[in-house]
N, C-alpha and C positions, 0 to 999 in steps of 0.2 A: 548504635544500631548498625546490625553488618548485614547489607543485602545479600552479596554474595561474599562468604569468609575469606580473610586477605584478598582480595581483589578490589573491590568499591564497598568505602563506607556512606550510611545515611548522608553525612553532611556531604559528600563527594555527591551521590546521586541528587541531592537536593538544589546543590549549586550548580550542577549542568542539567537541572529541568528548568528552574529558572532561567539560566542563559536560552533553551531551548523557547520556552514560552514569551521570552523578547522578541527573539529572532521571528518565530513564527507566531502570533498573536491568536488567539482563539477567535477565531470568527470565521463565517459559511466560505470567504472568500478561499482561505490560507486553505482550510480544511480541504477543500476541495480539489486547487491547486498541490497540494502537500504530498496526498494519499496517493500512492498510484500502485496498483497493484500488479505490474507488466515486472518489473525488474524481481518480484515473488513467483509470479504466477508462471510466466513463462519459463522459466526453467524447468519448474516442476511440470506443465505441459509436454514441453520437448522431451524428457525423460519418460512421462507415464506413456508417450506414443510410443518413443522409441523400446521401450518394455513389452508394448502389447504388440507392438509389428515386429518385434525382433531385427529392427534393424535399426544401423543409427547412423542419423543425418547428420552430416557436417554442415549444417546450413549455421550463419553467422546469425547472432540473436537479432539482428537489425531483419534480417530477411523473414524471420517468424513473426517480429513486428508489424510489419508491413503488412505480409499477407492476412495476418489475423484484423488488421485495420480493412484492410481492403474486402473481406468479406463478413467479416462480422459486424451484426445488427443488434446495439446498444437499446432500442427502443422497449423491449420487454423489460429493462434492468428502472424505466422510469418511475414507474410509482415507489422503488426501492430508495431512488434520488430524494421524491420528495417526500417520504417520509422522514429519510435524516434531516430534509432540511427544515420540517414540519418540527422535529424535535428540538432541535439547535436552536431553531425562533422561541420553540417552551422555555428551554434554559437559559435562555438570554433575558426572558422577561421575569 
């Protein structure tokens, strides 16, 4: 089986998911911990502004961290929380 042709076979992919799901165990805790969507998100952020303002920030990705901490409010994303964690409890049982 060739995932991707000459570059990684099945068994190659198979043996670093397994080392992966060592390392990181499936459960609500890792999951949660693991996932972080700021080293995805924010790039694509800083670019789709800098596109629509026409202009581009030299701000260092820690400073768009920060600020986006410092004023954004996580509390509407909560019933989004507990329903992965609502499902992850279905899978587990």
């Amino acid at each position: 089986m060739q995932l991707v042709p000459r570059i990684i076979s099945g068994g190659t992919f198979l043996e670093d998911l397994k080392l992966l799901r060592e390392l990181y165990p499936y459960n609500n805790s890792t999951l949660l911990q693991v996932v972080s969507g700021k080293d995805y998100l924010l790039p694509y952020l800083k670019r789709y502004i800098n596109q629509k303002m026409g202009f581009n920030f030299q701000l260092p990705k820690e400073s768009w961290k920060y600020n986006l901490a410092k004023y954004c409010n996580l509390e509407r994303l909560k019933p989004l929380k507990n329903a992965i964690l609502m499902r992850l409890h279905e899978l587990e049982n």
